[in-house]
PLY file of the C-alpha trace (Angstrom):
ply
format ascii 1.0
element vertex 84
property float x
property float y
property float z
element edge 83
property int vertex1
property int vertex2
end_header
10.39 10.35 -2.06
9.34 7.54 -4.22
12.83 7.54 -6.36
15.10 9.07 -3.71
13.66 8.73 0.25
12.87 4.75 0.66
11.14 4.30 3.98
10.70 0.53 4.21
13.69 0.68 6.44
11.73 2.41 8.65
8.36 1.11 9.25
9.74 -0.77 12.03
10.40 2.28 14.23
6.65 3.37 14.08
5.50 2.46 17.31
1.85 4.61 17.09
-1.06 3.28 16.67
-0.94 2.73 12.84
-4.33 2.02 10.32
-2.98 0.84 6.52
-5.82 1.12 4.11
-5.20 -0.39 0.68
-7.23 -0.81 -2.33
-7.50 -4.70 -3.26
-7.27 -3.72 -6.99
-4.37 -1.38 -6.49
-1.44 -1.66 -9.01
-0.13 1.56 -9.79
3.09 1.86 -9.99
5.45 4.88 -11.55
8.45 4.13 -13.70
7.09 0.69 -14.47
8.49 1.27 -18.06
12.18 0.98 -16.23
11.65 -2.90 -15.61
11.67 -5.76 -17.06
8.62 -7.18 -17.98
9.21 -9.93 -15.75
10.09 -7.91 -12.67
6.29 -5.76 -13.61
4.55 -8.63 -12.15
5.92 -8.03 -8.39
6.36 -3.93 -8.54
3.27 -2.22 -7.32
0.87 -4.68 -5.72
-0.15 -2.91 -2.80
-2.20 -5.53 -1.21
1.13 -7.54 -1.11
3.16 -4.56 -0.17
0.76 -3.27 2.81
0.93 -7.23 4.21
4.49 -6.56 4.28
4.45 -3.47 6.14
2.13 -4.79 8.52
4.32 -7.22 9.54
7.27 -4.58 10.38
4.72 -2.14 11.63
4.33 -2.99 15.51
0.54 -1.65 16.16
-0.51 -1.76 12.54
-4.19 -2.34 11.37
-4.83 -3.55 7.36
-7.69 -3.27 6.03
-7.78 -4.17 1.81
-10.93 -2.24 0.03
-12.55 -4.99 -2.44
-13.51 -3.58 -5.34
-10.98 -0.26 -5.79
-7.82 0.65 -6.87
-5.02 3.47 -6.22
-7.22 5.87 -4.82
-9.92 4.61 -2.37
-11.20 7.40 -0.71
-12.36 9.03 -4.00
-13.66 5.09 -5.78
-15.42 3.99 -2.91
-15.68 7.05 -0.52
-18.53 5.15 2.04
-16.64 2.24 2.26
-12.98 4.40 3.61
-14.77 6.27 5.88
-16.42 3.19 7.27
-12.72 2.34 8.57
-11.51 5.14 8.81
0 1
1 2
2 3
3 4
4 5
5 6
6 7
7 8
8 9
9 10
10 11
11 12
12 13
13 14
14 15
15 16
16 17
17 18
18 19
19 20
20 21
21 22
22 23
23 24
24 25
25 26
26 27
27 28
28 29
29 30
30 31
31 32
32 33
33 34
34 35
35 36
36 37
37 38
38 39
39 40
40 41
41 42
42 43
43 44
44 45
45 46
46 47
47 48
48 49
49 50
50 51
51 52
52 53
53 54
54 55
55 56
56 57
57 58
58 59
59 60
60 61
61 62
62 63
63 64
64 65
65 66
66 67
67 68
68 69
69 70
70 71
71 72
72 73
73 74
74 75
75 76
76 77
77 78
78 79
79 80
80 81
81 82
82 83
């Protein structure tokens, strides 16, 4: 899904109730090897990213984790299921 299935053209047809959580810290991002250096910068920040979706998402939550990464729920387990 990552290289083939985009959904960002979609986010704006989810009209449930919707709850984004996003590590503040969270970079990750696979194939970053592909881009230019430059282009690194933008691809991957997930706090920026999940803002975005917000905005298309019509009933959308965000809540950004300070202190973790890629993978909240296993960093900072008390602090997910405290929004969750």
């Amino acid at each position: 899904m990552i290289y083939e299935q985009p959904i960002v053209y979609e986010l704006k047809d989810i009209t449930i109730p919707t709850l984004l959580i996003v590590g503040e810290a969270d970079r990750k991002f696979i194939g970053k090897n592909l881009v230019r250096k430059e282009e690194q910068i933008l691809c991957g920040n997930f706090p920026l990213l999940a803002k975005k979706a917000k905005e298309q998402i019509k009933n959308c939550t965000l809540i950004e984790l300070s202190g973790v990464g890629h993978i909240p729920h296993i960093q900072d387990p008390a602090l997910f299921n405290k929004y969750l």
